[in-house]
N, C-alpha and C positions, 0 to 999 in steps of 0.2 A: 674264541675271543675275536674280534672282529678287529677290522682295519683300522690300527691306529691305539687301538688296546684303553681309548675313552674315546667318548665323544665331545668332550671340552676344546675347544679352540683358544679360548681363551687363558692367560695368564696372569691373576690378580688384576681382574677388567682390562686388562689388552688384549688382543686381536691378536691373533699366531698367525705368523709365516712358515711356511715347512720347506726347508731349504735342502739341495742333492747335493752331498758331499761326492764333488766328481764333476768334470767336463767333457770324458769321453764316450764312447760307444756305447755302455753300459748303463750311464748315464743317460743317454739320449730313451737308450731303451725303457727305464724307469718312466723318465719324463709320459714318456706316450702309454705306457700304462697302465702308470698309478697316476701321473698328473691329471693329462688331458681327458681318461676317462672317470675324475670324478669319484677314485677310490677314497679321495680322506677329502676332507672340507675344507681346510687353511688355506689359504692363497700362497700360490706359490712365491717365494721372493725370489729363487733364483740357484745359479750355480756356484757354487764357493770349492775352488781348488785353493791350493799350499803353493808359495814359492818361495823360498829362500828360509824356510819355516813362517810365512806370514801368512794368512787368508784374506785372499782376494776373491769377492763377491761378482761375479759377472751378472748379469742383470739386463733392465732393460735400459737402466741410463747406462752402459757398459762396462767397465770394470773399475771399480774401487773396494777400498781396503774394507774386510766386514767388520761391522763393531761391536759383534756378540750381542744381538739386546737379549735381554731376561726373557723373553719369552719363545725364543725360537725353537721351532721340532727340526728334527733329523732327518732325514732317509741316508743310508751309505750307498752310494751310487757309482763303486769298483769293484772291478773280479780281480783286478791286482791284488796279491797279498800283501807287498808290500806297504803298496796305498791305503788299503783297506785300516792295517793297522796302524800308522800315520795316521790317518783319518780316528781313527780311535781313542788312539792316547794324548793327541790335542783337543778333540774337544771333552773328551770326560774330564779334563784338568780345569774346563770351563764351567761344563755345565751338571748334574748330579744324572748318575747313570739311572734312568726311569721311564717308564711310560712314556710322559709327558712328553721329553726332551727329548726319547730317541722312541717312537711308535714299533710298534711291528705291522707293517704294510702290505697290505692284499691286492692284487691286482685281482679283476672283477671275475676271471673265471678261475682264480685259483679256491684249491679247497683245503681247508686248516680244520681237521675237527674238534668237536665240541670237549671231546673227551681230555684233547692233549694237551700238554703244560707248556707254557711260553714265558721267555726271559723279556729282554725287550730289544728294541732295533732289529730284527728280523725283517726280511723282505722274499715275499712270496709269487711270484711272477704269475702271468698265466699259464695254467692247468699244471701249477707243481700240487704236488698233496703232501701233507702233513695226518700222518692216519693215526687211527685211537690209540689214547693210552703211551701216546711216542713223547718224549720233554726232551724238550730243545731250548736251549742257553739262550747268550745274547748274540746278534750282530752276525747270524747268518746269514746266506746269501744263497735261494733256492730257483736257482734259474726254471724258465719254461721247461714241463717235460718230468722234471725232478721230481723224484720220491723219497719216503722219509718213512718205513710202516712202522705198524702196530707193536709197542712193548719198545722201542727201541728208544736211547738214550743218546742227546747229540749236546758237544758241549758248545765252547765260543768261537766266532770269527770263523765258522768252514762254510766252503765255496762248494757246491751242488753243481754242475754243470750242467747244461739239458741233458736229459733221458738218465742222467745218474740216478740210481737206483738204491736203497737200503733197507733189506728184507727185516723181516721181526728177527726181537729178541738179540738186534746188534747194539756193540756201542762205539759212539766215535767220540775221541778227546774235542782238542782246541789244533786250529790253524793248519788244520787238511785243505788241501785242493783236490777234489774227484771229479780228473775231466770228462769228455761228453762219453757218453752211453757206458761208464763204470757201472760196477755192479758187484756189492758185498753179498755173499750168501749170508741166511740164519746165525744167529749167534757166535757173526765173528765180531772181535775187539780190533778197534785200529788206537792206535795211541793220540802224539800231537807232532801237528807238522811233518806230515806224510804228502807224500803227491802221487796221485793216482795216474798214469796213463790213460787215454782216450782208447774204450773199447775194450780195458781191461776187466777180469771179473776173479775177485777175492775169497778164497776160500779158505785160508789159516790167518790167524791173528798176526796185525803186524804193529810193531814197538812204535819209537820216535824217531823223529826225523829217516824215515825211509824213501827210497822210489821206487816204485811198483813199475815194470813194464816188461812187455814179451816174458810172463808168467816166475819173471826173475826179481825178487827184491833184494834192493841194494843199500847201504846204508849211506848219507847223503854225506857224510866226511870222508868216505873211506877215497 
């Protein structure tokens, strides 16, 4: 499925703007390469962050309040999970969770194969891979570097880190963070709202809400 998940720009004969949910780092990084290099078609309108729950569209006239038009697309443009899901449950209360509204986005040397299944609002940096026969949810987030292989089962909102890694035959829930250079063996299960440590590498299934690190998993209330 390609950048964007159609090639329609338009919204019952409007003209789409595809707008970065995010102002920071992350954000920037999007911008440079999904924007600037020409990954999706829409003209970009701009940055739209939350403040006090309101969205404010920064721009090039600079910042004013956004007014949701009917035909605006997505990108999620934070590794915060916090943000990430803020950013999530405001505007699906707006807009209808789809294609359309929320794309799943390729930057030019990333690789998403033909074979595998995709939700929508996905974003795929360059040279993450999404390899055959792997189905992946909505509103992931597959930094540079990221893998994703073959057979493997990923659900909503989890965060890839560069060089995170996920062998066949795994499955991951909803609202993981796997910081940089993780790495799940074969056919392990991770649940929802797990956090991986940087560097760490996963070899038995882990439930919910855990943290992973120095080969110790912990459980995040305890």
């Amino acid at each position: 499925m390609g950048a964007g998940g159609s090639p329609a720009t338009t919204h019952e004969g409007i003209m789409a703007n595809i707008y970065i949910l995010g102002n920071g780092g992350f954000a920037q990084e999007v911008f440079e390469q999904i924007i600037l290099n020409q990954a999706v078609k829409e003209t970009f309108g701009g940055f739209v962050i939350l403040k006090n729950d309101e969205a404010i569209l920064i721009g090039d006239e600079g910042a004013n309040p956004f007014t949701y038009p009917a035909s605006a697309r997505f990108i999620i443009g934070t590794g915060n999970k916090y943000w990430r899901k803020t950013f999530i449950d405001k505007f699906t209360s707006y807009y209808q969770t789809n294609l359309y509204h929320f794309p799943n986005v390729e930057a030019p040397y990333a690789y998403v194969s033909k074979t595998s299944y995709l939700g929508v609002g996905n974003v795929f940096m360059n040279f993450s891979v999404l390899n055959g026969n792997a189905a992946i949810g909505n509103f992931n987030m597959l930094y540079s570097y990221s893998s994703i292989h073959h057979d493997t089962i990923i659900g909503n909102n989890n965060i890839f880190s560069p060089y995170a890694g996920i062998m066949g035959y795994c499955k991951v829930g909803d609202d993981n963070f796997l910081g940089t250079g993780t790495h799940i063996t074969p056919k392990v299960a991770i649940g929802d709202d797990n956090t991986l440590s940087a560097g760490e590498t996963v070899f038995d299934d882990m439930e919910d809400r855990q943290f992973f690190q120095h080969g110790l998993v912990l459980d995040k209330d305890s």
